[in-house]
Biopython code that builds the backbone (N, CA, C, O; Angstrom):
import numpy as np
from Bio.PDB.StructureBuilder import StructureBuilder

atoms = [
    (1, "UNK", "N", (-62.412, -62.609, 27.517)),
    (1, "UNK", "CA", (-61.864, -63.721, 28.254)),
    (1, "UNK", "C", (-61.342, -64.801, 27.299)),
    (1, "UNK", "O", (-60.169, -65.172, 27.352)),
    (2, "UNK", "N", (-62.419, -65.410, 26.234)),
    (2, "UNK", "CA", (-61.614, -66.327, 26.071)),
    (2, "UNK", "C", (-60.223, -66.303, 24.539)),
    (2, "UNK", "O", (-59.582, -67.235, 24.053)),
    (3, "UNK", "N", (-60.242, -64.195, 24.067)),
    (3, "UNK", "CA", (-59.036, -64.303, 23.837)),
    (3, "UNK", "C", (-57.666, -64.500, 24.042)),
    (3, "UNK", "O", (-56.692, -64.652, 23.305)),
    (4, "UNK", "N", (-57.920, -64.441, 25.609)),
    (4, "UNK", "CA", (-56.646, -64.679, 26.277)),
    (4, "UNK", "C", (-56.622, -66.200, 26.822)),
    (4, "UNK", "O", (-55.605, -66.571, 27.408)),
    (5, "UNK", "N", (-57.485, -66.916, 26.686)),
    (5, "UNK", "CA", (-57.511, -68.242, 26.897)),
    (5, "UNK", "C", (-57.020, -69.081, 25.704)),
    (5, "UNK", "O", (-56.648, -70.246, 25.842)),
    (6, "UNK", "N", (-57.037, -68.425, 24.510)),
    (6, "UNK", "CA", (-56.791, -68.741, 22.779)),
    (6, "UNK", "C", (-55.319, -68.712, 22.829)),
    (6, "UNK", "O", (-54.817, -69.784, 22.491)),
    (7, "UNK", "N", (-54.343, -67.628, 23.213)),
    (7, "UNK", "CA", (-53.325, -67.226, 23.284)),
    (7, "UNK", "C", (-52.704, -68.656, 22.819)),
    (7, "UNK", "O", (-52.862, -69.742, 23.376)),
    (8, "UNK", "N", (-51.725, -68.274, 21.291)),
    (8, "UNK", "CA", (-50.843, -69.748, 21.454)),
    (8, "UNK", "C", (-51.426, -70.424, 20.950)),
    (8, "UNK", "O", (-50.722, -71.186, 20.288)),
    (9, "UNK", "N", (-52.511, -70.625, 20.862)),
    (9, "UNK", "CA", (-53.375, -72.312, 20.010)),
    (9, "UNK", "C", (-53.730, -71.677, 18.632)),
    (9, "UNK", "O", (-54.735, -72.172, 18.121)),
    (10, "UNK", "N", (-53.080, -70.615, 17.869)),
    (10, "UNK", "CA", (-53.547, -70.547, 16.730)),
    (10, "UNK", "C", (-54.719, -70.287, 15.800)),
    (10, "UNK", "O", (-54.757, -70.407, 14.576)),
    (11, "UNK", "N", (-55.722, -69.883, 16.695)),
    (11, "UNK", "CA", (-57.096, -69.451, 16.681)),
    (11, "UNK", "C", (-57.072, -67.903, 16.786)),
    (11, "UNK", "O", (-56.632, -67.523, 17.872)),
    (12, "UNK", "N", (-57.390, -67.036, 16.037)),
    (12, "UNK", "CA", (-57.763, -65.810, 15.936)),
    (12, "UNK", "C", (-58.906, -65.197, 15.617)),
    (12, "UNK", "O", (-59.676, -65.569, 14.732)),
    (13, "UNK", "N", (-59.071, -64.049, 16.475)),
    (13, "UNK", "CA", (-60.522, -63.505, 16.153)),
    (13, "UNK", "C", (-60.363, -63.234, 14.646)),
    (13, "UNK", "O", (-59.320, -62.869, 14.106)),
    (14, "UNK", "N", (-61.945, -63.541, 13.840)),
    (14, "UNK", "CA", (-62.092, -63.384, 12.614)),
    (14, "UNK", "C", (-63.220, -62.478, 12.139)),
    (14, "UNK", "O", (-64.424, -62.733, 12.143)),
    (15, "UNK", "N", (-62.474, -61.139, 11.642)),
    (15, "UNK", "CA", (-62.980, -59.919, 11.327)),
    (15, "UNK", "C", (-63.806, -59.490, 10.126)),
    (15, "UNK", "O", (-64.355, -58.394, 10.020)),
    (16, "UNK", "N", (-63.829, -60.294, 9.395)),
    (16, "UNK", "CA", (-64.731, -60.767, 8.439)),
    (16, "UNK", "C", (-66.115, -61.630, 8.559)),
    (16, "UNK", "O", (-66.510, -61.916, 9.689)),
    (17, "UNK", "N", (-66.804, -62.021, 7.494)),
    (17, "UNK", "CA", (-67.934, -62.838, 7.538)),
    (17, "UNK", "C", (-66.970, -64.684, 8.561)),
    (17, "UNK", "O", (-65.918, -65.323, 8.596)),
    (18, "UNK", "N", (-68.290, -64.643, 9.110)),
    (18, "UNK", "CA", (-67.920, -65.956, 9.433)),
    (18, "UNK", "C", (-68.300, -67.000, 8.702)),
    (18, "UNK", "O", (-69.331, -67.125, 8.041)),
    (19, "UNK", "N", (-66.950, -68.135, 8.931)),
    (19, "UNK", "CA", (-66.879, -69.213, 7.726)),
    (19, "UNK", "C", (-66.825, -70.589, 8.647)),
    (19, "UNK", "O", (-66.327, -70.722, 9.765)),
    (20, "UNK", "N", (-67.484, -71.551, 7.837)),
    (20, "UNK", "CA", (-67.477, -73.135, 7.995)),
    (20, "UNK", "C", (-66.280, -73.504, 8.985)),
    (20, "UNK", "O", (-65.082, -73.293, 8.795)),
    (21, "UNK", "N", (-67.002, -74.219, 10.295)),
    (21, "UNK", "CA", (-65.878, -74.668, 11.087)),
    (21, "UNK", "C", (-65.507, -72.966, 11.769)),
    (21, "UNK", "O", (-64.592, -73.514, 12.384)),
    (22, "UNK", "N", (-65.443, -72.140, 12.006)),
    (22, "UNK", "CA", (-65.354, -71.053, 12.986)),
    (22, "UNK", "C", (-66.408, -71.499, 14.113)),
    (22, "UNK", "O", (-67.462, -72.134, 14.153)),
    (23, "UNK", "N", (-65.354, -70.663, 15.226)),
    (23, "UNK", "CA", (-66.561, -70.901, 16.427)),
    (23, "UNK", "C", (-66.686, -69.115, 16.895)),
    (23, "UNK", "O", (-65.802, -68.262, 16.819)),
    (24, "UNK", "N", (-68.100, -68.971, 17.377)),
    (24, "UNK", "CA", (-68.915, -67.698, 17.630)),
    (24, "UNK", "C", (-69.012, -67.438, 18.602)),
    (24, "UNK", "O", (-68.270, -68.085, 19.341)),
    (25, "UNK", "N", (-69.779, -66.546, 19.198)),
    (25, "UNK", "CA", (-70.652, -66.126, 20.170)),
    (25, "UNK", "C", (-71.889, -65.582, 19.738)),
    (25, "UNK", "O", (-71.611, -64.435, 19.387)),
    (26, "UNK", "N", (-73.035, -65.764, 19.580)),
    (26, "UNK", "CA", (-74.306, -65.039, 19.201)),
    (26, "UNK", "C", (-74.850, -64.923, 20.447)),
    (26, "UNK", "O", (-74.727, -65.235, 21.631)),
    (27, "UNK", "N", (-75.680, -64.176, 19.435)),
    (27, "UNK", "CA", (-76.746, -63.234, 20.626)),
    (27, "UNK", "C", (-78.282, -63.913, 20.565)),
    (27, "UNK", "O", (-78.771, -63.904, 19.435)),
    (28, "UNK", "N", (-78.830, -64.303, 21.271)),
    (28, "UNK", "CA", (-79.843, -64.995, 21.268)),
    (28, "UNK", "C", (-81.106, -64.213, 21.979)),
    (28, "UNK", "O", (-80.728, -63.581, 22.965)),
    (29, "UNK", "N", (-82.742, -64.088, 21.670)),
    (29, "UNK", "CA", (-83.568, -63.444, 22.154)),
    (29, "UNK", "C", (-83.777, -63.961, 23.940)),
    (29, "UNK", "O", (-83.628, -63.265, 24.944)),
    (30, "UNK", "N", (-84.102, -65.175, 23.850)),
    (30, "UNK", "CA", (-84.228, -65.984, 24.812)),
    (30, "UNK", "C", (-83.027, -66.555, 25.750)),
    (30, "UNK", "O", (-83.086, -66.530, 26.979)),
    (31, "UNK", "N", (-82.450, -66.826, 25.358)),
    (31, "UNK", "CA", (-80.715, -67.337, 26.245)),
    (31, "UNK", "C", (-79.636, -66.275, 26.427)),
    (31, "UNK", "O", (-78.640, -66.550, 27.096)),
    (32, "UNK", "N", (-79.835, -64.647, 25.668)),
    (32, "UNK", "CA", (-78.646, -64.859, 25.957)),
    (32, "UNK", "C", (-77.138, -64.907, 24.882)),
    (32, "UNK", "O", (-77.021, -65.749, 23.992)),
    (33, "UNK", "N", (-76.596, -64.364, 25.034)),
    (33, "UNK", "CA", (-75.169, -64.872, 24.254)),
    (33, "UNK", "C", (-74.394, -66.813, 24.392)),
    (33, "UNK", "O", (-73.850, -67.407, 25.322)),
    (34, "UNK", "N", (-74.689, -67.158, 23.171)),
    (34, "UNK", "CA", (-74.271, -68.726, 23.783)),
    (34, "UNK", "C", (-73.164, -68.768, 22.642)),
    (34, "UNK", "O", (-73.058, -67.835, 21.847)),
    (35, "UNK", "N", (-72.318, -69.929, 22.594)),
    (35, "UNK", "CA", (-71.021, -70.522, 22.440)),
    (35, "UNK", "C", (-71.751, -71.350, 20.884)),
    (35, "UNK", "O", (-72.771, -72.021, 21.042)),
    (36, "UNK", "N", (-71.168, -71.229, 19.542)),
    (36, "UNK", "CA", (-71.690, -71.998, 18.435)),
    (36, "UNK", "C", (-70.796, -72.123, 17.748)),
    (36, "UNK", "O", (-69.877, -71.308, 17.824)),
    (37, "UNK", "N", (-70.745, -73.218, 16.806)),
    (37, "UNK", "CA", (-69.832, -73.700, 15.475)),
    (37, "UNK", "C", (-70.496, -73.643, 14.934)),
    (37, "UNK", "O", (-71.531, -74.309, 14.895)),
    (38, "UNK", "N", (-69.863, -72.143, 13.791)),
    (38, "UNK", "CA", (-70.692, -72.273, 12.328)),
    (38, "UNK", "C", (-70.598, -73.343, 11.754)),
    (38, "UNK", "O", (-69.994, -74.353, 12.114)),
    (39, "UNK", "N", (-71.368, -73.100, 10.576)),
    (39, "UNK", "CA", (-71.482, -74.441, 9.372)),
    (39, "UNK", "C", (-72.228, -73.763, 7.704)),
    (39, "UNK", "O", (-72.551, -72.663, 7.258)),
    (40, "UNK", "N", (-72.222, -74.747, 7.382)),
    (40, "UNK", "CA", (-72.711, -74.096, 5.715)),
    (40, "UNK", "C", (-74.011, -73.102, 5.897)),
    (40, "UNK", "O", (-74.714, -73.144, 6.907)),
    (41, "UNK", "N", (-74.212, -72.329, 4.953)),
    (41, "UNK", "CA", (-74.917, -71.778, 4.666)),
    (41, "UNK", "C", (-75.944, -70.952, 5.405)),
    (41, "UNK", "O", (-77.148, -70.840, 5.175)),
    (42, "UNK", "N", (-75.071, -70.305, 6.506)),
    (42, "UNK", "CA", (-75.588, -68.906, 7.559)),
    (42, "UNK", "C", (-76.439, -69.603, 8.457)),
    (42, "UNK", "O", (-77.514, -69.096, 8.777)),
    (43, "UNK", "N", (-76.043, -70.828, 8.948)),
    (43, "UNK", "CA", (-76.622, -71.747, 10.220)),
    (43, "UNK", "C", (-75.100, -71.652, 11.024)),
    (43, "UNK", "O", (-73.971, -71.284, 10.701)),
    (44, "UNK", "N", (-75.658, -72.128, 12.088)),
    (44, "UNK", "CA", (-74.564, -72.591, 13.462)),
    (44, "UNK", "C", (-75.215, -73.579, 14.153)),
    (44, "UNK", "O", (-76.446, -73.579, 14.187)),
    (45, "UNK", "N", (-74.557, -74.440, 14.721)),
    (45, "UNK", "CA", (-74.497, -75.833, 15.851)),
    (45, "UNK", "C", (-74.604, -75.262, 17.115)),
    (45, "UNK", "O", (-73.600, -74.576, 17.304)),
    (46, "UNK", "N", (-75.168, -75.238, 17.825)),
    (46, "UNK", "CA", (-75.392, -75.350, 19.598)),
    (46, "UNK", "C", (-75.529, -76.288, 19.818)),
    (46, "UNK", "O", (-76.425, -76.886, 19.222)),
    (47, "UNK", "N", (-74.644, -77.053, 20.907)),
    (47, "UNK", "CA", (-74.491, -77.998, 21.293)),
    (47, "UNK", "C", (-75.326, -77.928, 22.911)),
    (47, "UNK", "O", (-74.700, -77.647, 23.934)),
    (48, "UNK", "N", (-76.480, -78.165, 22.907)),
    (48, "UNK", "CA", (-77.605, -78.161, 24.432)),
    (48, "UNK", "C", (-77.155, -79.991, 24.844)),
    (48, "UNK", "O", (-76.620, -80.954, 24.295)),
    (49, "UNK", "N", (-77.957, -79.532, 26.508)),
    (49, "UNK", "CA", (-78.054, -80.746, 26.484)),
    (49, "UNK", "C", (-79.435, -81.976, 26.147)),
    (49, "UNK", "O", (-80.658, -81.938, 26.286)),
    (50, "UNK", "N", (-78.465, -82.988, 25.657)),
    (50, "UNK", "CA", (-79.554, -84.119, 25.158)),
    (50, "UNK", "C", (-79.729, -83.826, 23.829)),
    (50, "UNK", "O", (-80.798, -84.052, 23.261)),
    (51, "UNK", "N", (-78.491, -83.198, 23.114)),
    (51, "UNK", "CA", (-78.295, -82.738, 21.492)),
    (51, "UNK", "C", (-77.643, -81.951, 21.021)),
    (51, "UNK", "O", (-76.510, -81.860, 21.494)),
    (52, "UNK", "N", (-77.943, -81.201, 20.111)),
    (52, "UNK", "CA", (-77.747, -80.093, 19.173)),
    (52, "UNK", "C", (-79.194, -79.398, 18.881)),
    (52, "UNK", "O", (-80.275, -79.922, 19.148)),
    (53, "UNK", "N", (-79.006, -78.100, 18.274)),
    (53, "UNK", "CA", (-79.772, -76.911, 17.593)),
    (53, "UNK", "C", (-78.997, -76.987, 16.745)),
    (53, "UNK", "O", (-77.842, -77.375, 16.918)),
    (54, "UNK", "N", (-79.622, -76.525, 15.341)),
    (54, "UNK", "CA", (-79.405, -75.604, 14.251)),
    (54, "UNK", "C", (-79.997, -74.269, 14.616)),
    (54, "UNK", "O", (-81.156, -74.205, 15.025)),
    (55, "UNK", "N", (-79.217, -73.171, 14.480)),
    (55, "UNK", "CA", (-79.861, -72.146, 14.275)),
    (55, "UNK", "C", (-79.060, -70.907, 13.576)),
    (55, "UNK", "O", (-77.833, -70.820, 13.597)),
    (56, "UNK", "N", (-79.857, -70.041, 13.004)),
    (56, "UNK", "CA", (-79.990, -69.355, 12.138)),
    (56, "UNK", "C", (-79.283, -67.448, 13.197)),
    (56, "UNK", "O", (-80.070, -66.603, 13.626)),
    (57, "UNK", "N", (-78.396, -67.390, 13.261)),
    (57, "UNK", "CA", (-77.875, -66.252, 14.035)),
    (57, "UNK", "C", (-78.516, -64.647, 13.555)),
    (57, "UNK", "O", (-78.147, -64.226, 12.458)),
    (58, "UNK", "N", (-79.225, -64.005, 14.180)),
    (58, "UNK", "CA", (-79.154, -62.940, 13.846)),
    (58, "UNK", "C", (-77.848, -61.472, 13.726)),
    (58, "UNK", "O", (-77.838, -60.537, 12.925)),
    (59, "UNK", "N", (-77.089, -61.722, 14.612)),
    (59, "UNK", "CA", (-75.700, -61.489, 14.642)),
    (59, "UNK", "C", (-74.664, -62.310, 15.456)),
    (59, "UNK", "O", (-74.916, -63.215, 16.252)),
    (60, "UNK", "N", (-73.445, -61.816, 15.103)),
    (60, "UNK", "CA", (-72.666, -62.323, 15.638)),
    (60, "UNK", "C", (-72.009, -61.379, 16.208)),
    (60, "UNK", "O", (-71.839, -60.260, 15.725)),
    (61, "UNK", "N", (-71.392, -61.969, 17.811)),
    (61, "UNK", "CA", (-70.730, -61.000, 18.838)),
    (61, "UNK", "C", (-69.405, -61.410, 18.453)),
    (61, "UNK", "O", (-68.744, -60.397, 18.223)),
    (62, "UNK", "N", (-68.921, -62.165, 18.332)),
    (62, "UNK", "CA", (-67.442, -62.205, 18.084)),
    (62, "UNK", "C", (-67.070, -63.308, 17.088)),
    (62, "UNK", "O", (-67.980, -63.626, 16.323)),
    (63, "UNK", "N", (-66.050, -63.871, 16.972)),
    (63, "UNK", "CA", (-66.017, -64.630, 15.648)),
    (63, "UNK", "C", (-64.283, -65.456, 15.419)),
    (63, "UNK", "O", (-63.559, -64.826, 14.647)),
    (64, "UNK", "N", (-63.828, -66.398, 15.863)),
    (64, "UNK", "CA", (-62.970, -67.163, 16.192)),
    (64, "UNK", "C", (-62.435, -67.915, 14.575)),
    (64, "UNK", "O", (-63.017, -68.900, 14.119)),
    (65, "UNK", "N", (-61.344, -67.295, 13.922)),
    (65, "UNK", "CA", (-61.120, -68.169, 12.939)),
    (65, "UNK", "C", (-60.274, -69.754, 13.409)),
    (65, "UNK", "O", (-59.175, -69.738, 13.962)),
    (66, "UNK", "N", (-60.847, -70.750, 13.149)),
    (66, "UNK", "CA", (-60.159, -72.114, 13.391)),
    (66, "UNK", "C", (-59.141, -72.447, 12.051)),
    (66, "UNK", "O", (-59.923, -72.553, 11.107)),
    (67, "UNK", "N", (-58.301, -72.575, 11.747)),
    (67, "UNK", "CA", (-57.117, -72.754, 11.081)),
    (67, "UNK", "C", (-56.764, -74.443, 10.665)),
    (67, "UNK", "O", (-55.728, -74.728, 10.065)),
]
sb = StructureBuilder()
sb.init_structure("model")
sb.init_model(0)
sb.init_chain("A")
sb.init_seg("    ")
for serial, (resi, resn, name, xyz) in enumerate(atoms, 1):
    if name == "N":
        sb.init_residue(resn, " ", resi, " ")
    sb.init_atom(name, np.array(xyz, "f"), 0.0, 1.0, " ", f" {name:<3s}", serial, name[0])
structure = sb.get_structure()
């Protein structure tokens, strides 16, 4: 879904390791597949409500290069 929502804005799936500023999809034990912006050093941002998480991805389902 939301490759075809990307269409045009210059964002491409990224087939490689994911890098700083990419946005994800992980797979989570408890939640679920949720929506994250990587960041340095094999963490990602979840944005919940009433904050943020850091967390530490065990994989990644898909992988959005931001440009």
């Amino acid at each position: 879904m939301w490759d075809e929502c990307l269409v045009g804005t210059g964002v491409m799936e990224r087939f490689g390791p994911a890098m700083l500023g990419d946005i994800a999809v992980i797979d989570t034990r408890r939640l679920g597949p949720i929506g994250v912006v990587c960041a340095a050093g094999g963490v990602c941002c979840w944005r919940k409500e009433g904050g943020f998480l850091w967390i530490a991805p065990r994989s990644y389902l898909k992988v959005w290069a931001v440009s």
